[in-house]
Every structure is written in structure tokens, then in C-alpha cells.
N, C-alpha and C positions, 0 to 999 in steps of 0.2 A: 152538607150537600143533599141536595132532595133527592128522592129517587126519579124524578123525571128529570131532572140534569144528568145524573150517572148514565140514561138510558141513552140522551144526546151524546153525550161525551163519546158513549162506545158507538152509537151510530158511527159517528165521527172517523174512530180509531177503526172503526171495520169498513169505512169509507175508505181509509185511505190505505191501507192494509191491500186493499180489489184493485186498487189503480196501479198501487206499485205492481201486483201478482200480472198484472195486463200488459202494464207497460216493461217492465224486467228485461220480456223477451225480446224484447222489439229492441231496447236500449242496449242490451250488450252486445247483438246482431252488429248494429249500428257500429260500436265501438268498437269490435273487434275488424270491421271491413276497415277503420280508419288506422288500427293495429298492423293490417298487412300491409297498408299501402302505404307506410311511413319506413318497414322495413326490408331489406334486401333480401333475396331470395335463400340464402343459406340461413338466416334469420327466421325466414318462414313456414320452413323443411324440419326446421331442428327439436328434439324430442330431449326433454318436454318442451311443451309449447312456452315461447315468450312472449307473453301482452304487450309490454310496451318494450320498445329496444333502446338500446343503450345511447344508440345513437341513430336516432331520425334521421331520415334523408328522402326528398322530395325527387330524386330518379327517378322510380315509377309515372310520377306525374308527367315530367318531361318527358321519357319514354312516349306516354302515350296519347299526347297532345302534337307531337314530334313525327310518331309513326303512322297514326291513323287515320290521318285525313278529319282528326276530332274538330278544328274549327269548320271545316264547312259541310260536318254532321250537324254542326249544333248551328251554326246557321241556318241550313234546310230545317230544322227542327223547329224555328223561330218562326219562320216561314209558312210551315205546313202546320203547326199548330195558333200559331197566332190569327191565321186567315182562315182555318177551320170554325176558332171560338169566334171573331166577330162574324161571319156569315151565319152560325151555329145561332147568334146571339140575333139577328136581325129576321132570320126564321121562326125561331122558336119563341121570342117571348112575345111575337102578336098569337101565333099560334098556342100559346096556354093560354094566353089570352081568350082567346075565342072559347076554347076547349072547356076552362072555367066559369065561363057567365052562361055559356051555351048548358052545363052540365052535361056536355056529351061524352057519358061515363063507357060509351064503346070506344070509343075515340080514346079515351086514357087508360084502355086495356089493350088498344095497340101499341102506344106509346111503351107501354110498356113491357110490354113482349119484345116491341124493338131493342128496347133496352136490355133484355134478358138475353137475347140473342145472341151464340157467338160470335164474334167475330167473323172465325171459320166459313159461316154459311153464308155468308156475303160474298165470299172472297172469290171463288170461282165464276161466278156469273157476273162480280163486277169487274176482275180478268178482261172473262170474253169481251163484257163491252167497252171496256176501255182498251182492250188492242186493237179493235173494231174504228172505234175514234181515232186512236192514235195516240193515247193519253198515258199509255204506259210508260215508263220511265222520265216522268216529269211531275217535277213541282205542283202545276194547274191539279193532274190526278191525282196527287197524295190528298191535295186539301178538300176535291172532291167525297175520297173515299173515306176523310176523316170525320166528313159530317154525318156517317155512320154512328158515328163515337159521341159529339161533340149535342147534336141535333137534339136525341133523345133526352137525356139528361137537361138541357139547359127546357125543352118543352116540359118537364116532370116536375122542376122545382116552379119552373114561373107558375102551375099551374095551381099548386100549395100556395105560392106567395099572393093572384089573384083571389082565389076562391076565400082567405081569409079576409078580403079586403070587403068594410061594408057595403052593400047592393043600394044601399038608399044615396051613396055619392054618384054611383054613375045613375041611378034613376034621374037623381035632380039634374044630372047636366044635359039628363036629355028630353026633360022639362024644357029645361030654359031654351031648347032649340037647337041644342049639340048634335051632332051627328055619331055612330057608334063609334066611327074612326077617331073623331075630336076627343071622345069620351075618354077614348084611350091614351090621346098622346096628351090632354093636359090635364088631367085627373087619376087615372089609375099608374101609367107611366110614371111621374115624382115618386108616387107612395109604392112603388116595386124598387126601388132602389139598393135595399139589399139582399133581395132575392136575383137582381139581375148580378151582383156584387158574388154572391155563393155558388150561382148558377156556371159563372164563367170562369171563376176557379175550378171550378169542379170538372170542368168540360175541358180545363187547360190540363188538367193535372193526367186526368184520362186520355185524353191526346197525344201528350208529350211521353206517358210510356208506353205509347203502343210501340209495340215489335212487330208484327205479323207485316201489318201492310207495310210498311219500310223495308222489309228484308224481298216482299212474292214485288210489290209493284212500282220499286225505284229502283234505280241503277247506281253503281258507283261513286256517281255526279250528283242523285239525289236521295241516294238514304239520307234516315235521319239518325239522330242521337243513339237512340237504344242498339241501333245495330252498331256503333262503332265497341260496345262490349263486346258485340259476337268476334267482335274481326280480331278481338286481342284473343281470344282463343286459336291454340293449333297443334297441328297433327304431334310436332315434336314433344309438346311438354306442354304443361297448366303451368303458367305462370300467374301464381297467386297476388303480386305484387302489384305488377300492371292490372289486374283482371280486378281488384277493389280500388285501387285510383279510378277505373274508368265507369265502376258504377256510382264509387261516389258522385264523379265530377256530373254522370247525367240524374243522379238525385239530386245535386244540390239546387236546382233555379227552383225545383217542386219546393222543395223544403223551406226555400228562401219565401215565394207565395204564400207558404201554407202559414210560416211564422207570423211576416206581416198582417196576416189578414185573416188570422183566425179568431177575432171579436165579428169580423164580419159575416165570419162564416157559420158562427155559430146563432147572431142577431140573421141571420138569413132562413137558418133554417126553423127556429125557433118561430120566427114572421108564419112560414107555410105552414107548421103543425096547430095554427089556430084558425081554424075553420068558422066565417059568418055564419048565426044561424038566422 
């Protein structure tokens, strides 16, 4: 064996040594939340701890699918994230559009400051005007205030996935007598296809776990998903059981996204990090 193969080899070996060391933590997290929520609560108290029980059981779940008003969290959730990302998406990818052929490099330094942005800072003065409108505690204002979330992000990526795209296709169509808007919707639009594809994953996955504006600007009737974990917490006791069934269950549609369609996401981002010169 040559010495330049030994040197691969161990790349290799030290390659995948950094993923495991990355992933480990994330992965036993994972599997311990699915640990608790398989087992009964004196199961879950008990010292030393037991990883897996002897005997599963899906109580937890019914618990809190049962007590929490979990289907029409996760209905509103569907709702106010699903109409956040297509508005999100019908905003933003003319507007990196513009933002990338224009090179308006101030313009993509607010973007993303929006993007930096807490949440937090938004929240009060989108409040006052949406109790002002009347928009508080409804559906209409969640996906409002979700394009806080949703807007920046999917503007950020399109704006990598345009700016990579060569200048001399939209020149020629607008040779031929295209108009800038034509330029867009039948030449640059096809070839963004997996940047729109990354973009709105990404803005769904953001969206779907916001907690903040579900909990200050819905009610009852329209939180969404993340707060139905707040609601299995209470004054009496931590119930560990119920309390990882009901994070599993609002991780899993992310999860399920993120699995499907992480060639795409990764052909998506890949598309934006290669910049026309």
C-alpha cells in the first residue's frame, strides 16, 4: 500500500470518527426522548435509569393526543406554517431575484440582519398592530407574523441560488425581446428549482418550530404545535412520559421533510455556494 492511499485511508477513518463525535450527541438525545415516552412514569423516576423498558407502551401518546387539544395544534400548525412558506415563497424568490442580478449588496445586508434578528424584537410592536387590526388571536395573524421567519430565509437562499445562475442566459432573453419579468418566469425560474426546493424546507422547518408567536399572539383556538408541549407541563409534577411523546410527535413531520428531501437540500444549497463570475 502506497503511502498516498494510507494518508486517504486515514482521512477517511478521521472522517468518519468527526461525524460520529457530531452526530452521538444529537443521536442519543433523540433516543433517549423515544426511551421515555415508551415508558411509564415509575419507569422513568427509577434509579438507575432504564434505556429501554421491559415493556413499551404507547400511553403517553394517547395521553397526550387525548388531553391536549394535539389535533387541532397541529392542524393550526399546517395552516400557519404551510401559508406562511407559500406566501414566504411568492415574496421572496422574485425578490432575490431582483436582489441578485440587481447586486444590491445593501439590500442583502438587510436581509439579513432580518434574518439575525430575534424574534423577540418583532413581537411587541407586531402585538400593538395586530391588536390594533384585530388580528390577534387568529389564524390570518399567525401566518402574518410568520413571514417574519419564513420571508428572510427563503429571500437568502434564492439569492445564492440566482446569483450562481450564468448572466449571459438572462442577457440573451432579453436580446431576443424578453421583458425582465419574462426573463424570470421562463429562464431563471426552471433552473432555481432546487433552491426554491431548500429554500422552503427550510422556511417550513423554521416556522413549524416557532414557539414564541404561538404561545404571545394565538389563543386556545389557534396555537400551534410547539405549544401543545408547553401545555403538557404543570404546576403538580414533570411528567417525563407525556412531555417526550409530545416533543417527539411535533418533531416528527420536520424529521419526516428533512429525511425525504435531504438530496434536495443539500443539491440546493450546493446550487447557491457557486457563484457566476
Amino acid at each position: 500500500m502506497t503511502w498516498h492511499a494510507i494518508m486517504r485511508r486515514l482521512e477517511r477513518i478521521g472522517l468518519a470518527l468527526a461525524v460520529v463525535a457530531l452526530v452521538s450527541p444529537a443521536a442519543f438525545v433523540f433516543l433517549w426522548m423515544l426511551s421515555l415516552s415508551l415508558k411509564t412514569e415509575i419507569d422513568n423516576i427509577v434509579y438507575p435509569p432504564i434505556f429501554w423498558p421491559s415493556e413499551p407502551t404507547l400511553k403517553n401518546y394517547v395521553q397526550v393526543l387525548s388531553e391536549n387539544r394535539f389535533p387541532l395544534y397541529f392542524w393550526n400548525s399546517i395552516l400557519v406554517t404551510g401559508g406562511a412558506t407559500l406566501i414566504g415563497l411568492l415574496i421572496g424568490v422574485p425578490a432575490g431575484y431582483g436582489i441578485a442580478k440587481a447586486r444590491a449588496t445593501r439590500l442583502a445586508v438587510v436581509v439579513m440582519i432580518a434574518r439575525m434578528t430575534p424574534a423577540l424584537s418583532f413581537l411587541i410592536p407586531l402585538f400593538i398592530a395586530f391588536q390594533w387590526l384585530g388580528l390577534v388571536n387568529t389564524i390570518v395573524g399567525l401566518v402574518l407574523v410568520h413571514l417574519v421567519i419564513t420571508v428572510p430565509i427563503i429571500v437568502w437562499v434564492m439569492m445564492g441560488t440566482f446569483e450562481s445562475q450564468p448572466q449571459d442566459l438572462d442577457d440573451a432573453a432579453l436580446i431576443d425581446g424578453a421583458t425582465p419579468w419574462q426573463s424570470f418566469l421562463l429562464v431563471a425560474l426552471p433552473l432555481a428549482k432546487s433552491g426554491i426546493v431548500v429554500s422552503s424546507i427550510l422556511a417550513f422547518i423554521f416556522s413549524w418550530n416557532n414557539f414564541i408567536f404561538g404561545v404571545v399572539l394565538g389563543s386556545k383556538d389557534t396555537r400551534t404545535l410547539p405549544v401543545a408541549v408547553y401545555n403538557v407541563l404543570t404546576f403538580e409534577q414533570l411528567a417525563w412520559g407525556p412531555l417526550a411523546a409530545a416533543a417527539l410527535l411535533v418533531t416528527l413531520p420536520v424529521l419526516v421533510v428533512t429525511l425525504i428531501a435531504q438530496k434536495q437540500i443539500v443539491a440546493g444549497l450546493t446550487d447557491g455556494g457557486l457563484k457566476d463570475g
